[in-house]
N, C-alpha and C positions, 0 to 999 in steps of 0.2 A: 504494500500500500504506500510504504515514504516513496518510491518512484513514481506515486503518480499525481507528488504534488510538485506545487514548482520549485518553490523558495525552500532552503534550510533544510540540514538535514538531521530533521527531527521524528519521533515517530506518533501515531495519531493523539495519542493521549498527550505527549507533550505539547501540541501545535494547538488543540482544545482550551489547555489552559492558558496558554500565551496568547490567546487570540479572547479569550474571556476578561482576563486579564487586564489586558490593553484596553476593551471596552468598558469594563468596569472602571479602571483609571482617566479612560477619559470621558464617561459620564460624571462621575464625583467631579471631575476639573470644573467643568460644564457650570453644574451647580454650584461649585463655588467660588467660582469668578463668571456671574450672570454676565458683566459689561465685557467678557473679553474670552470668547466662548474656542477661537481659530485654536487655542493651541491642545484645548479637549477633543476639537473635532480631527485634529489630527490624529492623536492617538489613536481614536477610533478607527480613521482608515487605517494606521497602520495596523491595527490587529485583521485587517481582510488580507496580508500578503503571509501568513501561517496558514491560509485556509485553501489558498489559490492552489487549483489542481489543474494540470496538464488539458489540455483540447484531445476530446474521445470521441472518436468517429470511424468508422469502418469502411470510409470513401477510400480507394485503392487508390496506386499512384500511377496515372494510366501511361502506358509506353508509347501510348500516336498509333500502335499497330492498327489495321481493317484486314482482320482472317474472317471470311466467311466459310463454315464450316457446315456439313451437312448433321441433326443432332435427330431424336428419336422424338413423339408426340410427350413418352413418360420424361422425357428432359425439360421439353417444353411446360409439365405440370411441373416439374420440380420448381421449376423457376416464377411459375405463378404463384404456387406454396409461397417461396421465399419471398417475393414480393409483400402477400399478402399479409405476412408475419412482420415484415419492418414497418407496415405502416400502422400493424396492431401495437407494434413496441413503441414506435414513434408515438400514439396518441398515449400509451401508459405510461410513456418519461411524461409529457406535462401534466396528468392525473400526479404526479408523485412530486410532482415541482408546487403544484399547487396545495398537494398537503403537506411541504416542507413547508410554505409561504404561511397556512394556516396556521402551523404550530408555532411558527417563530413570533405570529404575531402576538399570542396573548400573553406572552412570558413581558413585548412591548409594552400592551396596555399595562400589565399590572407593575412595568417598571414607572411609567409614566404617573401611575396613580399612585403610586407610594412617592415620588420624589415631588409631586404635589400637595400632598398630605403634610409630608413632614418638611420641605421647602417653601414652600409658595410658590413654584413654578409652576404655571400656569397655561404659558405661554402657546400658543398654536406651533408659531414657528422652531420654536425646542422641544414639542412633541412629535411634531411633521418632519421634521428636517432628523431627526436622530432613529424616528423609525425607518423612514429611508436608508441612512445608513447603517443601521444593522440588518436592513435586508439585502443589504448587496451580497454578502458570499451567497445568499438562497437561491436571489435571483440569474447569479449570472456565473459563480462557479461549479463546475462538477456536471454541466447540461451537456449531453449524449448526442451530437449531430448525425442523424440515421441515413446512411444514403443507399439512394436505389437507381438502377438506370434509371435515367429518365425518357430515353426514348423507350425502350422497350415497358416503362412502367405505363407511358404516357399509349400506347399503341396497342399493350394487348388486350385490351376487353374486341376491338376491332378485331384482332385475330382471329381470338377465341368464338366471337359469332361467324367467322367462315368456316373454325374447323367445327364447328358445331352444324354445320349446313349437311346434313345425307349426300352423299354422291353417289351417281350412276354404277352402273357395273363397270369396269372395265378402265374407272381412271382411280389415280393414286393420289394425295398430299403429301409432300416431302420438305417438314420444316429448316429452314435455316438460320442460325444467328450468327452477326457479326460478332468475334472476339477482340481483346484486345489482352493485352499481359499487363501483370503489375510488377513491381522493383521484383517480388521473389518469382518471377515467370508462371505467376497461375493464373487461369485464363481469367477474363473479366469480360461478361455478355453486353454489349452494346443497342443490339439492335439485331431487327427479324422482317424477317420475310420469309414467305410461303411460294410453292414451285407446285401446283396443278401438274401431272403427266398422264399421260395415256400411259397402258401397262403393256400395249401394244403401237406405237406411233409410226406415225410416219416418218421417210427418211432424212426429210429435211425437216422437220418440229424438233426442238427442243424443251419448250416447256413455256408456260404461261403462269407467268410470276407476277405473285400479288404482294404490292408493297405499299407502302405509309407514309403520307409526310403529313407536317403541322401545318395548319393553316391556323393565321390569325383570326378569329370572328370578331363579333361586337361585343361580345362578354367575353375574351380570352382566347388562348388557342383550342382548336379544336380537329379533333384527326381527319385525314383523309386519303382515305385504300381507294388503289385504284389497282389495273391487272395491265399487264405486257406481256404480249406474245412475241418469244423468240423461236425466229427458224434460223436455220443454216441458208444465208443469203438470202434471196429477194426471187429466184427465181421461179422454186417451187409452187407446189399445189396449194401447202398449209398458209403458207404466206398472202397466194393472192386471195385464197376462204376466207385469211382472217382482214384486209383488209378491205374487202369487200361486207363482210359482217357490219347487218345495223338494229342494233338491238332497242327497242325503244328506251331513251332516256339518257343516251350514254353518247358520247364522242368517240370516232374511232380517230386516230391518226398514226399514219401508217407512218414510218421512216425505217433509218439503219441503214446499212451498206452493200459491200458486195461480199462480204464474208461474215454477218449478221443483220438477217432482218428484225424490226421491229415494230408491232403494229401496239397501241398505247389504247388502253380500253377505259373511257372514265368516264365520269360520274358526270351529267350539266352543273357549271359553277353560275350558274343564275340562280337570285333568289338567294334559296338556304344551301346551292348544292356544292357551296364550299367544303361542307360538315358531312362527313359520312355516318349515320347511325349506325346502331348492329341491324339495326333492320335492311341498310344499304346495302351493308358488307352483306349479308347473309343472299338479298338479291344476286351482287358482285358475282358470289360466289354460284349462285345458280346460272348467271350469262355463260360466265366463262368456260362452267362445265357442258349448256349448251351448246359453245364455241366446238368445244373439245371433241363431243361426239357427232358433228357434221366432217372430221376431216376423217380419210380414208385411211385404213389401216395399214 
């Protein structure tokens, strides 16, 4: 536990007392010299640097790498698990911040009310101004910074309603996430997308990949899945199917080169169709399975 404060190296029971100490000494200052309070309220802050504990956070130290990586559906839950668990922890660190806040405060009032009793101090701004600072270590040392992807925290409830969509016979979903390493080289998930395949395709398909970016709304960002079909070049059957495809609601736009076509399947951005719902994505996800079973085996 001494490592995971900052200052001095003391052990918890001695930093307890020197830090009680210090407030006790410069509360009495306080009161007894009303007209000349700065060198009591010094005291008191210093007794907050006995208490000051190290910054705790689970944020890796990301290396810049982009591995995308082919990973299994039960990866993909493990990772929603984990998600789902940081942001249970995150809301039980300030349930526990606020019942540190609540404890420390009545030990306040009954300091206040006894140094008014038997002082005359009275004062608002020596009851307001000293509660304050004896809630500073509660308020602001020892708090647990929780970090999660953000794009993949931000992106998969989207997912999750495509891979919840039933598909046809005959085609497969095949998850991917982007990795990246931290300082001791273990991986760190970034980011995801989904690969639609036939189990049977054609020679020139590759696969129709559904992916996510953030779009700004008028209340905040807001996701939006859209699907890209890749073939091998531009000359093939699947390629001119998919750019010929018009599925009511959706934009097709064909591009890519001569050694990968791409045909770009989305969402109208009129209106709300900046925003893709799970109800969109689940749609998404029925087009493109659509798409999939008009090309030739």
């Amino acid at each position: 536990m001494e490592k995971d404060f900052r200052f001095f190296d003391l052990g918890q029971s001695s930093r307890l007392v020197l830090a009680g100490g210090l407030f006790a000494l410069g509360l009495a200052l306080q009161i007894a010299l009303p007209g000349f309070v700065w060198p009591g309220v010094a005291l008191v802050i210093a007794g907050w640097f006995p208490l000051m504990l190290r910054k705790a956070t689970n944020k890796p130290d990301d290396q810049g790498l982009e591995n995308w990586r082919p990973v299994t559906i039960a990866e993909i839950d493990r990772l929603d698990d984990s998600l789902r668990e940081t942001k249970k922890l995150r809301r039980r660190s300030m349930s526990l911040v606020s019942i540190l806040v609540a404890s420390i405060l009545g030990p306040i009032a009954l300091m206040a009310f006894a140094s008014t009793a038997l002082y005359g101090r009275s004062d608002l701004a020596y009851l307001i101004g000293n509660a304050c600072l004896l809630l500073v270590p509660a308020l602001f040392f020892g708090r647990v910074s929780f970090f999660t992807p953000g794009d993949i925290a931000f992106k998969m409830p989207s997912f999750r309603a495509v891979l919840a969509e039933p598909l046809p016979a005959g085609l497969a979903v095949g998850p991917y996430i982007r990795f990246d390493k931290d300082a001791a080289g273990a991986d760190v998930p970034e980011d995801l997308r989904l690969m639609l395949e036939l189990k049977r395709p054609p020679a020139d398909l590759v696969g129709v990949q559904i992916q996510a970016a953030v779009n700004k709304g008028p209340n905040g960002n807001v996701p939006y899945l859209y699907a890209v079909v890749l073939t091998k070049g531009r000359a093939g059957r699947s390629y001119d199917t998919a750019r010929r495809f018009e599925p009511e609601g959706y934009e097709v736009e064909p591009g890519g080169d001569g050694d990968y076509g791409t045909v770009v399947i989305r969402q109208h951005t009129g209106g709300t169709g900046y925003h893709t719902t799970p109800a969109d994505c689940k749609r998404l996800a029925r087009t493109c399975a659509e798409l999939l079973t008009r090309l030739p085996a």
